[in-house]
LUMLUMFI-655731 format. One record per residue (C-alpha): residue number from 1; residue in one letter; x, y, z. Coordinates in steps of 0.02 Angstrom, whole numbers, padded with zeros to 5 digits. Example, Ala and Ser with C-alpha at 12.3 -4.5 7.8 and 13.67 -1.06 7.14 Angstrom:
BEGIN
- resi  resn  east  north  up
- 1  A  00615  -00225  00390
- 2  S  00684  -00053  00357
This chain:
BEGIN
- resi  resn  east  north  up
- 1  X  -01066  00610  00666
- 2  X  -01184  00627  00512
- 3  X  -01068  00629  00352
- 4  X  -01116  00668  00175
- 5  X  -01013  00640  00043
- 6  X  -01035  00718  -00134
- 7  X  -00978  00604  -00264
- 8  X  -00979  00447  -00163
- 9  X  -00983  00329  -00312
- 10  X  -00805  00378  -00355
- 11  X  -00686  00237  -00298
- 12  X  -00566  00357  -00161
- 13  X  -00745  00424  -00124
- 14  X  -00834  00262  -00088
- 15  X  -00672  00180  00005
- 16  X  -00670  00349  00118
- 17  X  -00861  00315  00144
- 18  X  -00841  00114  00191
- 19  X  -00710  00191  00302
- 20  X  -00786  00320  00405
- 21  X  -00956  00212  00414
- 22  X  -00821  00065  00493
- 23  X  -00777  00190  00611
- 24  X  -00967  00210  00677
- 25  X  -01024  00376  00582
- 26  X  -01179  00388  00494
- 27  X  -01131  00409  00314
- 28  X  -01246  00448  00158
- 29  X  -01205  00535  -00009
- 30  X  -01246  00565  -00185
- 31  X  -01176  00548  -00361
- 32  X  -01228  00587  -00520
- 33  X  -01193  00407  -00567
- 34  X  -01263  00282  -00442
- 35  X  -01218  00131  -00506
- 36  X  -01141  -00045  -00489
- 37  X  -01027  -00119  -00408
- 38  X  -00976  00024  -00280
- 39  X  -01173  00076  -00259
- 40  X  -01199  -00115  -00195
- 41  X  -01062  -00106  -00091
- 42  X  -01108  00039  -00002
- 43  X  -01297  00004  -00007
- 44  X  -01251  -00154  00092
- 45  X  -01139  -00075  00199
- 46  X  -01288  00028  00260
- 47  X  -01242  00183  00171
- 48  X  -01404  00294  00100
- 49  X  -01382  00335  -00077
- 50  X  -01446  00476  -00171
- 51  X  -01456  00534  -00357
- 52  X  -01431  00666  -00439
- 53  X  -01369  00855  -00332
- 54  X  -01511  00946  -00245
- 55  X  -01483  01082  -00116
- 56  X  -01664  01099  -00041
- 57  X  -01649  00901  -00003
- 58  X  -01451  00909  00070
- 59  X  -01528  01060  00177
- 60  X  -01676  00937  00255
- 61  X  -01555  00801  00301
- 62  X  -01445  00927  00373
- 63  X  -01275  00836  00403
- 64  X  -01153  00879  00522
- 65  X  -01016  00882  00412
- 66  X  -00996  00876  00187
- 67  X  -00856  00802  00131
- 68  X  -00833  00877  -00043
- 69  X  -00748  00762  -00184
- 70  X  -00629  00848  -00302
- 71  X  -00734  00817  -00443
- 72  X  -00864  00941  -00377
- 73  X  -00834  01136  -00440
- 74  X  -00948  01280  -00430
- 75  X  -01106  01283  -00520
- 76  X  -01143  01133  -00425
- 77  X  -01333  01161  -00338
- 78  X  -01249  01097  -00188
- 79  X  -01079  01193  -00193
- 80  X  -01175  01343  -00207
- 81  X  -01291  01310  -00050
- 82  X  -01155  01275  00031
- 83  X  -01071  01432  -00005
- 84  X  -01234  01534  -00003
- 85  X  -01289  01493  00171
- 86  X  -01149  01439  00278
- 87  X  -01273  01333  00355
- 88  X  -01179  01169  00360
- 89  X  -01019  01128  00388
- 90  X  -00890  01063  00224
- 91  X  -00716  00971  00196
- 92  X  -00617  00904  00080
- 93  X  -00595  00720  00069
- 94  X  -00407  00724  00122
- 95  X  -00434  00830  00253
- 96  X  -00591  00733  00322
- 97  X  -00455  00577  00324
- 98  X  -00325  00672  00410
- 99  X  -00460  00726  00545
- 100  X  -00528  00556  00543
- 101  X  -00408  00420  00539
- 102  X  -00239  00477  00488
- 103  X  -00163  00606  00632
- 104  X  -00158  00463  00749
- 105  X  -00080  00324  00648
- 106  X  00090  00280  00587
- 107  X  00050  00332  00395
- 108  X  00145  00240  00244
- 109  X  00087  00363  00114
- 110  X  00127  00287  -00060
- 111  X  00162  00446  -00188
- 112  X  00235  00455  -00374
- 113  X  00176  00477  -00555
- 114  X  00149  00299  -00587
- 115  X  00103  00144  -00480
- 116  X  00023  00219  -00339
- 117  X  -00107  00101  -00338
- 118  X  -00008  -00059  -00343
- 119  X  00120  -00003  -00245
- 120  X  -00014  00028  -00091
- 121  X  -00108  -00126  -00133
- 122  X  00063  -00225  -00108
- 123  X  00117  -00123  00073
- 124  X  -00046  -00166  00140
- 125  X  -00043  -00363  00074
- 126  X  00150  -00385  00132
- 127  X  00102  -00334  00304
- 128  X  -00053  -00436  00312
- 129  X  00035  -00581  00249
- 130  X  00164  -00558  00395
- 131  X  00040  -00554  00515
- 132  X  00015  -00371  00569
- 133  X  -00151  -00286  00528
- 134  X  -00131  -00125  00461
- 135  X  -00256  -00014  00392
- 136  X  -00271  00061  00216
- 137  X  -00350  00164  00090
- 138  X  -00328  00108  -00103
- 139  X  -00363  00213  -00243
- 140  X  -00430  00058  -00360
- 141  X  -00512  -00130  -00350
- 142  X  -00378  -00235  -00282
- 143  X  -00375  -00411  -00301
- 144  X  -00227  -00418  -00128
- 145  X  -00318  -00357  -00006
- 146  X  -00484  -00425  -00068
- 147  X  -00541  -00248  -00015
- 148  X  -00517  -00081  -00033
- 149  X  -00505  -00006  00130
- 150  X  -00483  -00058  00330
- 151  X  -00475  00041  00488
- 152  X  -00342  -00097  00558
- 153  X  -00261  -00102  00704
- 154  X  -00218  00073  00803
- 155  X  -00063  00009  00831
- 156  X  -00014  -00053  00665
- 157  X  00022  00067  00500
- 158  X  -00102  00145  00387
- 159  X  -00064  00136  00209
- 160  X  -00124  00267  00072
- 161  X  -00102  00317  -00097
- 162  X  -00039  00498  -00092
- 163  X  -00115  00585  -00257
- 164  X  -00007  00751  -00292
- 165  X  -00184  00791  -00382
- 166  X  -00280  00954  -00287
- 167  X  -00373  00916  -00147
- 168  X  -00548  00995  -00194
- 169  X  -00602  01161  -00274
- 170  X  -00565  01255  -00108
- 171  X  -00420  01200  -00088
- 172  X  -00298  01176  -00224
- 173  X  -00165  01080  -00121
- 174  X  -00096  00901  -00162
- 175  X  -00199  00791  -00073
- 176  X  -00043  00711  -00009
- 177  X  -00002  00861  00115
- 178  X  -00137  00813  00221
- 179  X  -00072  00632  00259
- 180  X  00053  00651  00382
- 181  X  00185  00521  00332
- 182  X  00303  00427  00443
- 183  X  00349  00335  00287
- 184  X  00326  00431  00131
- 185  X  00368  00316  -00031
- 186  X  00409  00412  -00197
- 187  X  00405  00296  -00331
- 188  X  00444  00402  -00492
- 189  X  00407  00568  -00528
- 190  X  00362  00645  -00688
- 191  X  00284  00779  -00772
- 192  X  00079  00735  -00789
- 193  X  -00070  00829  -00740
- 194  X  -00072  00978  -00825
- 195  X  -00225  01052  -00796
- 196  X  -00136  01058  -00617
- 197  X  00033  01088  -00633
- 198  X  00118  01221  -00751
- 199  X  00294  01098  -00794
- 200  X  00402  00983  -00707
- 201  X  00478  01082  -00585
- 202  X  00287  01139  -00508
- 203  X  00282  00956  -00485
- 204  X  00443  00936  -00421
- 205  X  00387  01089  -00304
- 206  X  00238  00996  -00218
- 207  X  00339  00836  -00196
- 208  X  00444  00935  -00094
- 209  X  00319  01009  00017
- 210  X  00268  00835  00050
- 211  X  00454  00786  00119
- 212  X  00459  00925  00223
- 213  X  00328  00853  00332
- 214  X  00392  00698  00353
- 215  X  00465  00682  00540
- 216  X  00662  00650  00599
- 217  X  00593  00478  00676
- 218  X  00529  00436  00512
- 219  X  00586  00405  00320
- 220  X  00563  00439  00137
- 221  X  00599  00292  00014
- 222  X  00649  00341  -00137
- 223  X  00667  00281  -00297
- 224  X  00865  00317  -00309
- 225  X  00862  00289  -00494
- 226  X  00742  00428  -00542
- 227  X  00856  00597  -00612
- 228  X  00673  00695  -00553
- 229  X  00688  00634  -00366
- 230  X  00858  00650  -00355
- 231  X  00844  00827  -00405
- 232  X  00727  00863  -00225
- 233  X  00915  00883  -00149
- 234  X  00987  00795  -00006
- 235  X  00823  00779  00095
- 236  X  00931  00801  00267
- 237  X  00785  00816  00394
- 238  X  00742  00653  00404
- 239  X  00811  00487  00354
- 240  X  00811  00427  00161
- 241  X  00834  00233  00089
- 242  X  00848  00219  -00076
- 243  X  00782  00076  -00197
- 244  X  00831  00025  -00373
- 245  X  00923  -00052  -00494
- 246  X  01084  00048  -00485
- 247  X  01232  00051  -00391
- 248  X  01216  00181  -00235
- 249  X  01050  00086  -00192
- 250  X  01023  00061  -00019
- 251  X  00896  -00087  -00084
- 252  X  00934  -00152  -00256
- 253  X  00836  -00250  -00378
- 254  X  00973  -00390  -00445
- 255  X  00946  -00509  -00579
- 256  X  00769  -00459  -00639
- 257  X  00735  -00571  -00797
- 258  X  00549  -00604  -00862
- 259  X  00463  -00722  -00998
- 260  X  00299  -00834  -01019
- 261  X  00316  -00885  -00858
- 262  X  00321  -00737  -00741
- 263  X  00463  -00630  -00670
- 264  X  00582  -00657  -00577
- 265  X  00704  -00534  -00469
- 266  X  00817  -00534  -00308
- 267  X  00819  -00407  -00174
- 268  X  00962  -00354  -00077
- 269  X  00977  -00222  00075
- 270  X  01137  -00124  00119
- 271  X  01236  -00273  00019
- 272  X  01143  -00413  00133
- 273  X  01027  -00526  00026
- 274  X  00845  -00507  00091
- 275  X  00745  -00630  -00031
- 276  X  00724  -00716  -00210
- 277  X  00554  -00690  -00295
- 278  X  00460  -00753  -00420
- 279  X  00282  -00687  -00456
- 280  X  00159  -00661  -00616
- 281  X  00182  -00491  -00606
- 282  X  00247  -00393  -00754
- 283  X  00377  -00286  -00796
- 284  X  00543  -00174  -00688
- 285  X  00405  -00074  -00640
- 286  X  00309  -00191  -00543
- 287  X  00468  -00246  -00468
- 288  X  00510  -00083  -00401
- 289  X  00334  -00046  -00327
- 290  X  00374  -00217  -00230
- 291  X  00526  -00170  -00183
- 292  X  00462  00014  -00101
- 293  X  00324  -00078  -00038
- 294  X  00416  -00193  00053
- 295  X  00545  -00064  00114
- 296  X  00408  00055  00193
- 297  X  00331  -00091  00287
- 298  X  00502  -00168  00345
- 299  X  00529  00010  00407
- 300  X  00389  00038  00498
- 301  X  00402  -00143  00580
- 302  X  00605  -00137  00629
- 303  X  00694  -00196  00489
- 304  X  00694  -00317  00338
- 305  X  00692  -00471  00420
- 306  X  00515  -00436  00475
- 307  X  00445  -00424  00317
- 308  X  00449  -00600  00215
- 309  X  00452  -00586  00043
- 310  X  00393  -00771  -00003
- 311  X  00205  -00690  -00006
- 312  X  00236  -00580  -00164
- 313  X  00223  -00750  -00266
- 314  X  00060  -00759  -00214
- 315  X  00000  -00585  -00247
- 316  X  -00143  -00560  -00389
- 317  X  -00136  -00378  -00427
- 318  X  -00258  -00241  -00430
- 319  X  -00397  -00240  -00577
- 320  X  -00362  -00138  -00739
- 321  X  -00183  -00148  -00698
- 322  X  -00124  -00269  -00861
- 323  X  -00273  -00371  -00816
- 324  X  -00285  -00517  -00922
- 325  X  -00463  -00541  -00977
- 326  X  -00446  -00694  -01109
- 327  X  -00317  -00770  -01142
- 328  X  -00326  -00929  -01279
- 329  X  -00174  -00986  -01397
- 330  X  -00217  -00862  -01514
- 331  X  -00274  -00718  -01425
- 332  X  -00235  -00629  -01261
- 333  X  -00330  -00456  -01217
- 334  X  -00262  -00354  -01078
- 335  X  -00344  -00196  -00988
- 336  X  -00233  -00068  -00907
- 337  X  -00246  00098  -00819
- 338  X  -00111  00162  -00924
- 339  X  -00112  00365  -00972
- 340  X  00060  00426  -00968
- 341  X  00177  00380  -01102
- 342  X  00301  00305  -00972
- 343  X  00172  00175  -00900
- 344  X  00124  00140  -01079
- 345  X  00301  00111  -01163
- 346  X  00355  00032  -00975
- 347  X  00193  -00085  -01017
- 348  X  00232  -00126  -01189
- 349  X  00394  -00185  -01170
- 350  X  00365  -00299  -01018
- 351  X  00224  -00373  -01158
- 352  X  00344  -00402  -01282
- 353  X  00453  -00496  -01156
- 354  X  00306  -00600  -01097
- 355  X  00241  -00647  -01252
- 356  X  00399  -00676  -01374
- 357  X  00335  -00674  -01544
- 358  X  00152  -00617  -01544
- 359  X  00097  -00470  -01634
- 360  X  00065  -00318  -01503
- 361  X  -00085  -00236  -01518
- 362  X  -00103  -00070  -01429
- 363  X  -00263  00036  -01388
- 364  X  -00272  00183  -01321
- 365  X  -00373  00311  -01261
- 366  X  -00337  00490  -01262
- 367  X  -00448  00532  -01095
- 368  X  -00374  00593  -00958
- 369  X  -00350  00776  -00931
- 370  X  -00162  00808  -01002
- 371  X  -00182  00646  -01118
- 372  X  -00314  00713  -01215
- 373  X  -00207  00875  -01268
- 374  X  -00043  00905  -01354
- 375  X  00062  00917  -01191
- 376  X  00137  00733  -01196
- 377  X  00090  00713  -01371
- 378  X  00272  00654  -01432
- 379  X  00286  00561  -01275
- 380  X  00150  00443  -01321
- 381  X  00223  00442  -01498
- 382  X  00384  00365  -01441
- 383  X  00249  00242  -01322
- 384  X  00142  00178  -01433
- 385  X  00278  00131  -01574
- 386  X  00322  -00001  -01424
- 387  X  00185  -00098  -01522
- 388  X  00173  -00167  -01701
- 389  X  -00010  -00101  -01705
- 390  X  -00108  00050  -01631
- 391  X  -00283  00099  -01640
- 392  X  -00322  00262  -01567
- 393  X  -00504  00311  -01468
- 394  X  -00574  00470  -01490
- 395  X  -00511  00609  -01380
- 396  X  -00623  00630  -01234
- 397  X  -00707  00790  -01215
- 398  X  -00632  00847  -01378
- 399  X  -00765  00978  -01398
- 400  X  -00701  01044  -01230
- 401  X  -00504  01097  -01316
- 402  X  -00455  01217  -01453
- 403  X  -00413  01109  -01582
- 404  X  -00226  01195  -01566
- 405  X  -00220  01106  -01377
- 406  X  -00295  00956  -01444
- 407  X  -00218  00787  -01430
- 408  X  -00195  00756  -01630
- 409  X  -00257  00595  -01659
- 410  X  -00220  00604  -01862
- 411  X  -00046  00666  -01832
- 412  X  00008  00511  -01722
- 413  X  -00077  00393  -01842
- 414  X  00056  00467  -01987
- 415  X  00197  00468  -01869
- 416  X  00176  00287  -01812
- 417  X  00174  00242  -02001
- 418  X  00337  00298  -02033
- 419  X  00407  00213  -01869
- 420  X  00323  00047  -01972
- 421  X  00170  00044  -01850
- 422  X  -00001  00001  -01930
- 423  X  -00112  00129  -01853
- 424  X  -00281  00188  -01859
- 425  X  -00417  00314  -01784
- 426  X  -00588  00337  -01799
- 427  X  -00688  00490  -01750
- 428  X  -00790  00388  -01612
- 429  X  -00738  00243  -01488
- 430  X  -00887  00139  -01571
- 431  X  -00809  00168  -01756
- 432  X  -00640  00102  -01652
- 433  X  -00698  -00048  -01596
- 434  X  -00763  -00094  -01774
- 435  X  -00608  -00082  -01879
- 436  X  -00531  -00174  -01731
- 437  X  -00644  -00316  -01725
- 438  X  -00626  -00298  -01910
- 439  X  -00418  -00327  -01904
- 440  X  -00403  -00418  -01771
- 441  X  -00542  -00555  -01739
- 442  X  -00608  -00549  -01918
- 443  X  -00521  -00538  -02083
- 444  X  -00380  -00679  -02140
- 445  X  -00245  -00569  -02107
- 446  X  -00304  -00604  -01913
- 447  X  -00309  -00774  -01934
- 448  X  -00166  -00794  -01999
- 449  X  -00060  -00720  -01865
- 450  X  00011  -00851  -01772
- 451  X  -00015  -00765  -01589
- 452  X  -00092  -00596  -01531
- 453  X  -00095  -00481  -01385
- 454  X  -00229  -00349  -01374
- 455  X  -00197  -00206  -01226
- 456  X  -00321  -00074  -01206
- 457  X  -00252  00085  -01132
- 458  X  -00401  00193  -01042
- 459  X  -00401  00276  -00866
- 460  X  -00579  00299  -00892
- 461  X  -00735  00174  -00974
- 462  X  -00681  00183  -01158
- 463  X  -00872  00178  -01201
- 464  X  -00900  00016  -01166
- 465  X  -00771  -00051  -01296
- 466  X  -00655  -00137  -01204
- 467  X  -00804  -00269  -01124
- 468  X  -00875  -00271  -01300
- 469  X  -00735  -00313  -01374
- 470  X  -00683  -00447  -01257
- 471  X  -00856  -00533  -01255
- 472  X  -00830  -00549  -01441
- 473  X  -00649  -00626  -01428
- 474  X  -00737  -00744  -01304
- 475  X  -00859  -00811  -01445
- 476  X  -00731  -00828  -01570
């Protein structure tokens, strides 16, 4: 089959792409921003690349199917062809994936507000590690799997981040209904997306719908110390393990402690130890995406003595999750994915634990679609005073808001000061990086600190500041 997909450059997009062409179709697409390094990697992978949208040229190389991304609305030149002539056939991405690949396969689909990403990345590594080969689909650049995405074994499970984000313009379903789960992992769940979702109980409302699809034969693992989760009710068509900290666990975390040298944690099943680990992996919250990780794949394989745990001291991480990009006596800088004020303040406080003594630089960017308006504006408040210094980007799309539903960058910058936070804005991302450079790396103030840790916050490129500013860190 002859598949085009419309913003193939995306990372879910390109992944999908390297996917399908693995599974023998013809694949070609176009983006808007064809570009380095997922254009190479599908370029090489024998994928035709096209820029730009044009509907007389998707009509000449008249695919059998479109696979339409969720970034793509109307207006679009091909959208509208599309619509105008019924001439080709279209899909959604998660659909095309549930045709494709997933009704077949024993799916670990990997949902929740925070640490989708990792969380997959770590199901998919634990059961390579134990020698099964399973396929999967991950949402970022993962250092464990080298890759993004494998067909795998039939036989083996397929593991996939479930995004409770719409599907595409069409169709304004969580992508996660179309995944069929045998194992459906919910991690946390909070309030986020707004543009999407009208409070917490809408959200609360879709996670549901996902649980009801899970089969009798197969099993949710939830994250029993989440008051949101727990709400969902009993869950009584299917089976339910539950993972935490707390008491009423099925699978506890014990004994998680963390400094300079990494973290350390022990995991326990139904009372029965299952395995000590240590690993450079930071924070609770990185402990409890191992622990669901592991869970769903010792499900899925027969229990948890077929899932060894020794591997997770050998896991890297996925990039942009608290990537350390220099790190020197004086000066670490760290680049995360971070946009809710939960995975920031979770974040911050693992940092402070790691780092014992350093001053805690925090830099954030107001970009994603709920972050850059009011609606968690107090939440990132309570976040960022985590740190003993903020700067703040410029809100993304500002010009986009009313400046009633705008994210008030002035008004956290005040509030941080009376919580004994330095903090600072500027009304572009370039004026940003100055008076940080300008703190931080140049004044005697900055060298006078004895230690410093710089985290940039930013779902999204940050203008180019974060690379900027790490080059210059580099050359002193």
């Amino acid at each position: 089959m002859k598949l085009y997909f419309m913003g193939i450059c995306g990372t879910a997009m390109g992944n999908a792409a390297l996917l399908a062409r693995a599974a023998g179709h013809e694949v070609l697409g176009a983006d808007t921003g064809v570009y380095p390094p997922m254009s190479t990697v599908l370029a090489e992978a024998g994928i035709t690349l096209h820029e730009g949208y044009d509907a007389g040229r998707l009509q000449q190389l008249a695919p059998d199917l479109v696979v339409i991304g969720n970034a793509m609305s109307r207006g679009n030149p091909e959208v509208e062809c599309l619509l105008d002539t019924r001439a080709l056939a279209f899909t959604s991405l998660p659909a095309l994936l549930h045709d494709t690949v997933l009704k077949t396969r024993k799916n670990i689909v990997v949902c929740g507000t925070h640490g989708k990403t990792t969380t997959t990345a770590l199901a998919a590594f634990l059961l390579r590690e134990n020698v099964r080969d399973p396929g999967f689909l991950i949402g970022g650049v993962p250092l464990d799997p080298p890759v993004g995405n494998h067909l795998g074994a039939a036989s083996d499970p397929f593991v996939i981040e479930g995004d409770e984000y719409d599907s595409a313009f069409f169709d304004k379903r969580s992508k996660f209904i179309h995944y069929a789960p045998h194992v459906a992992v919910l991690n946390n769940l909070e309030f986020d997306h707004a543009d999407i979702f009208r409070d917490l109980a809408d959200v609360q409302r879709t996670f549901s719908h996902l649980t009801r699809i899970v089969p009798r034969n197969g099993w949710i693992v939830l994250n029993g110390d989440d008051d949101n989760l727990r709400a969902l009710g009993p869950l009584g068509w299917t089976r339910v393990v539950r993972v935490g900290v707390g008491e009423g666990n099925d699978v506890r975390i014990e004994d998680f402690s963390e400094d300079a040298s990494g973290a350390r944690f022990t995991l326990t099943w139904a009372g029965k130890k299952w395995g000590d680990v240590s690993w450079a992996s930071p924070g609770i919250f990185n402990a409890r995406n191992a622990a669901m990780a592991a869970t769903a794949g010792a499900l899925t394989l027969g229990g948890m003595e077929k899932i060894s745990l020794a591997p997770l001291a050998r896991f890297r991480g996925v990039k942009r999750r608290q990537e350390i990009l220099v790190a020197t006596p004086k000066l670490t800088v760290i680049e995360d994915f971070g946009h809710h004020p939960t995975a920031l303040a979770e974040t911050l406080i693992s940092l402070a634990n790691r780092y014992p003594g350093a001053l805690l630089t925090a830099v954030f960017e107001p970009r994603s679609n709920t972050a850059r308006t009011k609606t968690l504006q107090a939440g990132f408040m309570r976040a960022l005073a985590h740190a003993d210094e903020v700067f703040l980007g410029a809100v993304n799309r500002a010009d986009k808001l009313a400046e009633s539903e705008r994210f008030d960058s002035e008004a956290v910058v005040q509030h941080l000061e009376t919580q004994g936070v330095h903090a600072a804005t500027a009304a572009t991302n370039a004026e940003v990086l100055v008076k940080l450079r300008e703190a931080t790396l140049v004044n005697e103030g900055a060298l006078a600190v004895k230690s410093r840790v710089v985290v940039f916050f930013s779902n999204g490129s940050f203008d180019g500041i974060i690379a900027a500013y790490a080059t210059a860190a580099q050359a002193g």
